[in-house]
N, C-alpha and C positions, 0 to 999 in steps of 0.2 A: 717574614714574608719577603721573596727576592722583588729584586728594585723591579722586572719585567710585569710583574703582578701587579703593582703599584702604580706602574704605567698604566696597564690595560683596566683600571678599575679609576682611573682618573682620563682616559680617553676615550670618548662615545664611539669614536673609530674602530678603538680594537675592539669594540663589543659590536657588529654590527653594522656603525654609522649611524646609529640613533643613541639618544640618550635611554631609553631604556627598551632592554629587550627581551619584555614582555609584549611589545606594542601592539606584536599581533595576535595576541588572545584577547576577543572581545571581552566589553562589560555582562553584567549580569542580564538578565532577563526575566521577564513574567510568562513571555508565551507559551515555552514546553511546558509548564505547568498548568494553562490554561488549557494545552492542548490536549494536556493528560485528564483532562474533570471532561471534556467531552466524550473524547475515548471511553471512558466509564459510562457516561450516559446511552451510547449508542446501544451496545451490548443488553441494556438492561431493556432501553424503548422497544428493542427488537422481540425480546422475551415477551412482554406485556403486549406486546401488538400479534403475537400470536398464542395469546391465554397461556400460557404456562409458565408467569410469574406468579408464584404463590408465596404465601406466609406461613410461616406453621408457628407464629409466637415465639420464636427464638431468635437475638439480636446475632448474629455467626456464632451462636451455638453456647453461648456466655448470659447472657440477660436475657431472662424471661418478660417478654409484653405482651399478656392477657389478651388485650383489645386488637392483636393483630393474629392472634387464632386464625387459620384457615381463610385467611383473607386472597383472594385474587385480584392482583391489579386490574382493573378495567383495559377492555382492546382500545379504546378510542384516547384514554390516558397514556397506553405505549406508542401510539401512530405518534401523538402530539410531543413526545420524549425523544421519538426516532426522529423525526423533523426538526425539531429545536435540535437536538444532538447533532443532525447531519448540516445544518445551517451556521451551528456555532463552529466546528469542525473547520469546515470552509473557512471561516472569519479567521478562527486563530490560524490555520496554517498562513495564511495569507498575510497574516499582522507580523508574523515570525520571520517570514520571507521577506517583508519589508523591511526590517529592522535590520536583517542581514547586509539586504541591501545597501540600508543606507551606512551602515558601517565600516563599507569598505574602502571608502577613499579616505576613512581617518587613520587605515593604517599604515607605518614608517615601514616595513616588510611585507611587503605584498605576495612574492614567491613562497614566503615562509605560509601567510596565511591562505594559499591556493594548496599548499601542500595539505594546509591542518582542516582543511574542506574535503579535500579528496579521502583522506584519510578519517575523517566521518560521517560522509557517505560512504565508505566500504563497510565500518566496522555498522551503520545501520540496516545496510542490504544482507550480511550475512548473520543480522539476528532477523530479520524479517526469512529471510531462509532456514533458521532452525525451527521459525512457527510452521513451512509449511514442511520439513521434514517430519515434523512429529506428528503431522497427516500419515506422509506418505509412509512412514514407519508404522501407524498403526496396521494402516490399510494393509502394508504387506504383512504382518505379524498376523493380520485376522485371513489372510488368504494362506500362509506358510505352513502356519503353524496349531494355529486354531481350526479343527476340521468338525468341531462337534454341528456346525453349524454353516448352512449355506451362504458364505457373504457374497451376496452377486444382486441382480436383476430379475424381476418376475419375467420366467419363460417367453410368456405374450406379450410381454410390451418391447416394443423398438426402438433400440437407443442408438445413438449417436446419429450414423447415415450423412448424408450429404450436407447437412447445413449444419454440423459439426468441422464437417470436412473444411467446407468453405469460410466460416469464420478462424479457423486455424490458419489457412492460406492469409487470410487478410491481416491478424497479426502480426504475422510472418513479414509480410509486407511491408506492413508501418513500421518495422524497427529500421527496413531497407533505407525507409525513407528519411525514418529521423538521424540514423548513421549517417546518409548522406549531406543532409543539411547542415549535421554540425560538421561535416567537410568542409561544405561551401563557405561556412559562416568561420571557421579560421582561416580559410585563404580570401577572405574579404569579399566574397562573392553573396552580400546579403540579400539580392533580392529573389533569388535562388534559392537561398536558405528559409527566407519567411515563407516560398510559396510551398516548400518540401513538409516543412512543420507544419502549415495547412493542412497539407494533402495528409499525414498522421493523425491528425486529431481527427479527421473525417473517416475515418480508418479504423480507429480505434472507437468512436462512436459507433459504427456501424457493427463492428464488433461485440458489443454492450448490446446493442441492439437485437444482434444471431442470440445471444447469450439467454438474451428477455424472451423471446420468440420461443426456443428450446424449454425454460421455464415454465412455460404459458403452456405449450402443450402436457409436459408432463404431469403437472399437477391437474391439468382435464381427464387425465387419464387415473388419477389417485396415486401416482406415483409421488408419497408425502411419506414421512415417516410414521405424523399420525394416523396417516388411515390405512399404509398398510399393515401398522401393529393392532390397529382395531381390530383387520380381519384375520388374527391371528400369523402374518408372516412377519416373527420378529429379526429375523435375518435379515429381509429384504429392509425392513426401517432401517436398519444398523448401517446398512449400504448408505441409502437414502440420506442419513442424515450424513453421511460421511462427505456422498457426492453434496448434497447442500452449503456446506461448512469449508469445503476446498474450492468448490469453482465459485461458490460465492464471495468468498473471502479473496480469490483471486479475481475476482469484478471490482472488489473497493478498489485494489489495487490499479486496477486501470483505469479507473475513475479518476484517484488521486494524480496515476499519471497526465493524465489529459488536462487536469488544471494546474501540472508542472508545466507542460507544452505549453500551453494557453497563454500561462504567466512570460517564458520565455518569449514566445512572440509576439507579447503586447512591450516589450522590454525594446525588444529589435525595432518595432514601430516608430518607438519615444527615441532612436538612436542609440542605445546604450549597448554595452560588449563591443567597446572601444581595446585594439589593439588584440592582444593575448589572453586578456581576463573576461573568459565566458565561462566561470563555471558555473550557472545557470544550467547553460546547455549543458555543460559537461554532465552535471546531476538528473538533469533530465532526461537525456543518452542513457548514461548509466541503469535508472531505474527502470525505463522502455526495455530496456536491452533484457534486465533482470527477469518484469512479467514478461517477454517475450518467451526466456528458455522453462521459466514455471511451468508456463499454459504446453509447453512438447511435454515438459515432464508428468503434467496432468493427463495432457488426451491420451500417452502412453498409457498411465496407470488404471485410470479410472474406465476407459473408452476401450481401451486393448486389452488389456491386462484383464480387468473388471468384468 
């Protein structure tokens, strides 16, 4: 081994300036694991909260269990799964984000561990992007390709219209606003910044809101998978549950966002995103920004397209 080698393995300087340079990979954790037992529960509360959790006596298709025959879980057992799931959900992202938190002043490479941040919110926004490709992949393979069958909207009923329109605009909006706050908040302009991240999260609710509204009507109208395959229009379901499954699943998403927001500017309050290190915001930006170009790539698909 040359003497230079020797040096740089007996000097914390040439490594860095610390003595070890790992310092900026955290320790271990419990929470993504916690977070992942919820995540399981949600999906299953949601099935049983609208009857079509069943049993057929087979453990994934390996063990036979007699006594769960043809069993249906109870709707008031899936409500009570879906709530414990969306409460514990809450808990852990939050328990996860604290721990982050507080991890960060223990480490000797700070640029290094802003980078290995940045660098795992990108690589989880573009798997959260292959879930909604493989929507938008079906959808277009069922309009492309597949002609045996009508995939659209029943004739009579009216979709999208103005208060589609309008909660698009107001998306649109909030990512204006949250772009600009993390402006304000790295040129040290924070009370500008917390009132910008306000005015998002109200934005983004109100959004959620158009979203519920749009819901509420459609299913008055039986615009549901199950009832329109009751009455025979199994195309229109196939839509239906397509549209169900993508703009729903893009509402968790804004959900999540808003108690990123939320979290950031209860952070700003306490004083904290001292100097250059906000990746809080950074992460937060980021993901607004993400369901921002979703929900274009949705109202196109589903709204225009559809």
């Amino acid at each position: 081994m040359s003497d230079h080698v020797h040096q740089a393995a007996g000097n914390p300087a040439a490594l860095g300036g610390h003595d070890d340079p790992m310092s900026h990979v955290p320790p271990g954790s419990i929470w993504p694991l916690l977070v992942s037992f919820t995540l399981i529960l949600i999906p299953f509360g949601l099935l049983a909260a609208l009857g079509v959790l069943r049993f057929e006596g087979d453990l994934i298709g390996m063990v036979h269990l007699g006594f769960l025959k043809d069993v249906t879980v109870p709707v008031l057992l899936g409500n009570l799964m879906l709530g414990i799931g969306g409460v514990a959900l809450l808990f852990t992202l939050m328990g996860w984000a604290h721990q982050i938190i507080r991890e960060k002043p223990l480490s000797h490479d700070p640029a290094q561990q802003q980078s290995d941040l940045k660098m795992f919110t990108a690589c989880f926004l573009t798997g959260e992007l292959a879930i909604f490709g493989a929507m938008f992949g079906y959808f277009y393979h069922r309009k492309i390709w597949d002609l045996s069958a009508e995939f659209t909207i029943p004739h009579d009923l009216h979709f999208g219209g103005p208060l589609v329109a309008y909660a698009t605009f107001i998306l649109i909006s909030s990512s204006v606003t949250c772009e600009m706050a993390h402006h304000f908040l790295e040129h040290g302009k924070r009370g500008l910044a917390k009132l910008l991240l306000l005015g998002t999260i109200i934005l983004g609710v109100i959004f959620l809101g158009f979203q519920a509204k749009e819901y509420g009507e459609l299913i008055a109208r039986g615009f549901t998978p199950g009832g329109l395959e009751a009455t025979g229009h199994a195309a229109y379901a196939s839509f239906a549950s397509l549209f169900y499954a993508s703009t729903g699943f893009h509402g968790l998403h804004v959900a999540i966002g808003l108690v990123m927001l939320f979290m950031v500017l209860m952070r700003l309050e306490f004083g904290h995103f001292k100097g250059k290190r906000n990746f809080a915001m950074i992460a937060a930006s980021w993901y607004w920004h993400f369901v921002d170009i979703v929900w274009i790539l949705l109202f196109i698909t589903v709204y225009v397209v559809g």
